[in-house]
C-alpha positions as CSV (number, residue, x, y, z in Angstrom):
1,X,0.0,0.0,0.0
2,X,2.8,2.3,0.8
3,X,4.6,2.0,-2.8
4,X,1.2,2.4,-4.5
5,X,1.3,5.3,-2.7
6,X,4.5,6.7,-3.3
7,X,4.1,6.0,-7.2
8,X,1.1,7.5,-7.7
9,X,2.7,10.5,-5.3
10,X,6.0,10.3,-7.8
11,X,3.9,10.2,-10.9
12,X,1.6,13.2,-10.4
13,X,4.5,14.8,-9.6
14,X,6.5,14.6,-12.7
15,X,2.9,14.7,-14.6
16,X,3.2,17.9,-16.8
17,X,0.2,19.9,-17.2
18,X,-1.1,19.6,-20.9
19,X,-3.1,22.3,-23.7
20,X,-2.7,26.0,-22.3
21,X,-1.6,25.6,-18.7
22,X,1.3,23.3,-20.2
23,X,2.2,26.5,-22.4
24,X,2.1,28.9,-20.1
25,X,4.0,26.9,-17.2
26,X,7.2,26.8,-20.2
27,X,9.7,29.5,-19.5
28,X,10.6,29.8,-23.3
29,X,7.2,31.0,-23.9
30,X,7.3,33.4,-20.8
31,X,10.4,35.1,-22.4
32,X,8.5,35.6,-25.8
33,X,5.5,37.2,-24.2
34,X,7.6,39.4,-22.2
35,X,9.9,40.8,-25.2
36,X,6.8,41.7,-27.0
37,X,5.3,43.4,-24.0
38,X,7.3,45.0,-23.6
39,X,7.9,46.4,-27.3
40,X,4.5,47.6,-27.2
41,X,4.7,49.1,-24.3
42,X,8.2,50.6,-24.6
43,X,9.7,50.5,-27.6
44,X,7.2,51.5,-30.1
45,X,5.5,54.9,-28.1
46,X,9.1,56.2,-28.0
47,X,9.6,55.2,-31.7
48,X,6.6,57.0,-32.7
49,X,7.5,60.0,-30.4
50,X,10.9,60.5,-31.8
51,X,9.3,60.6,-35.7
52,X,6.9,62.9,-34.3
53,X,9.5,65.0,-33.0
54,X,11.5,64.6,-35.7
55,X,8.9,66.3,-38.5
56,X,8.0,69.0,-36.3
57,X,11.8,69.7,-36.7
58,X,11.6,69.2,-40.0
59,X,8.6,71.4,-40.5
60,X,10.5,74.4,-38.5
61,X,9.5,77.7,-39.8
62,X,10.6,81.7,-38.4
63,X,8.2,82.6,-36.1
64,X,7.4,79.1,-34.5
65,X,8.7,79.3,-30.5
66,X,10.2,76.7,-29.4
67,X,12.2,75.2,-26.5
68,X,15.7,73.9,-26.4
69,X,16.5,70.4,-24.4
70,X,18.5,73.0,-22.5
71,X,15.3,74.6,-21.4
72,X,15.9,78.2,-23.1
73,X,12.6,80.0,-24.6
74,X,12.7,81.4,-28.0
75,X,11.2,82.1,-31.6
76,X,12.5,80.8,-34.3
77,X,14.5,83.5,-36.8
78,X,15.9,81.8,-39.6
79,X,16.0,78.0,-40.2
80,X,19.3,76.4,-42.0
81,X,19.9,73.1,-43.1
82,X,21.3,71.9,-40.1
83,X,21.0,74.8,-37.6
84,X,18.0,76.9,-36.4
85,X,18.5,80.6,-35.2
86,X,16.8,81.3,-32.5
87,X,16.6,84.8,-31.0
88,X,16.0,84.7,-27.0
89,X,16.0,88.2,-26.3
90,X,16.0,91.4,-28.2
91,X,19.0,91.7,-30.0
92,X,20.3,87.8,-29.0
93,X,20.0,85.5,-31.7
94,X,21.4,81.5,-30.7
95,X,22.2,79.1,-33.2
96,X,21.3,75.8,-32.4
97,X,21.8,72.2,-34.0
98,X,18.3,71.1,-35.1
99,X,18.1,68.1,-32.9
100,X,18.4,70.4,-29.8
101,X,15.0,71.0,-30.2
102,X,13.1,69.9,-27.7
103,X,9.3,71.2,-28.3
104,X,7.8,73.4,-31.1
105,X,4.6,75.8,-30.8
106,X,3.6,76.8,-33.9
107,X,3.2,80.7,-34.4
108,X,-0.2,82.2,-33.9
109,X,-2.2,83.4,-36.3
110,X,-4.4,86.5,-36.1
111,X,-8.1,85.6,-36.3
112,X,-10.2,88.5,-38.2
């Protein structure tokens, strides 16, 4: 009675769980569902937000204020290939490298 006992014991033991518990209990699969978690949840927002940034920098125009990733305030005077100038007080104009560029507000328009 005792060995029945201790192989049925030994047996459910080792017994693997079968259909979607049996999945779920594999590490493997674990590791899979947590890589693409966390690409949606991480990886593709800040992909989105950097081409977001990107062609508002890319759609820079004079007038537009922005703000530098070094927090200074300005409006945008003149807009280069590679370099925006950015005036920050009467009679101080910056340049900048475009990627700098932290947020843009477009100019506003007057409203007749």
């Amino acid at each position: 009675m005792n060995s029945l006992f201790l192989t049925l014991a030994n047996t459910a033991a080792t017994a693997k769980p079968e259909g979607i518990a049996g999945l779920l209990a594999r590490p493997e699969f674990m590791i899979v569902i947590m890589i693409v978690m966390f690409y949606f949840l991480l990886i593709r927002p800040q992909q989105r937000q950097r081409k977001e940034q990107a062609a508002r920098v890319a759609a820079l125009k004079s007038g537009d204020k922005v703000i530098t990733s070094a927090g200074l305030h300005g409006i945008v005077h003149n807009v280069k290939d590679t370099t925006v100038m950015v005036k920050v007080a009467e009679g101080t104009i910056l340049e900048f490298d475009k990627p700098a560029i932290a947020t843009v507000t477009k100019k506003e328009t007057k409203e007749a």
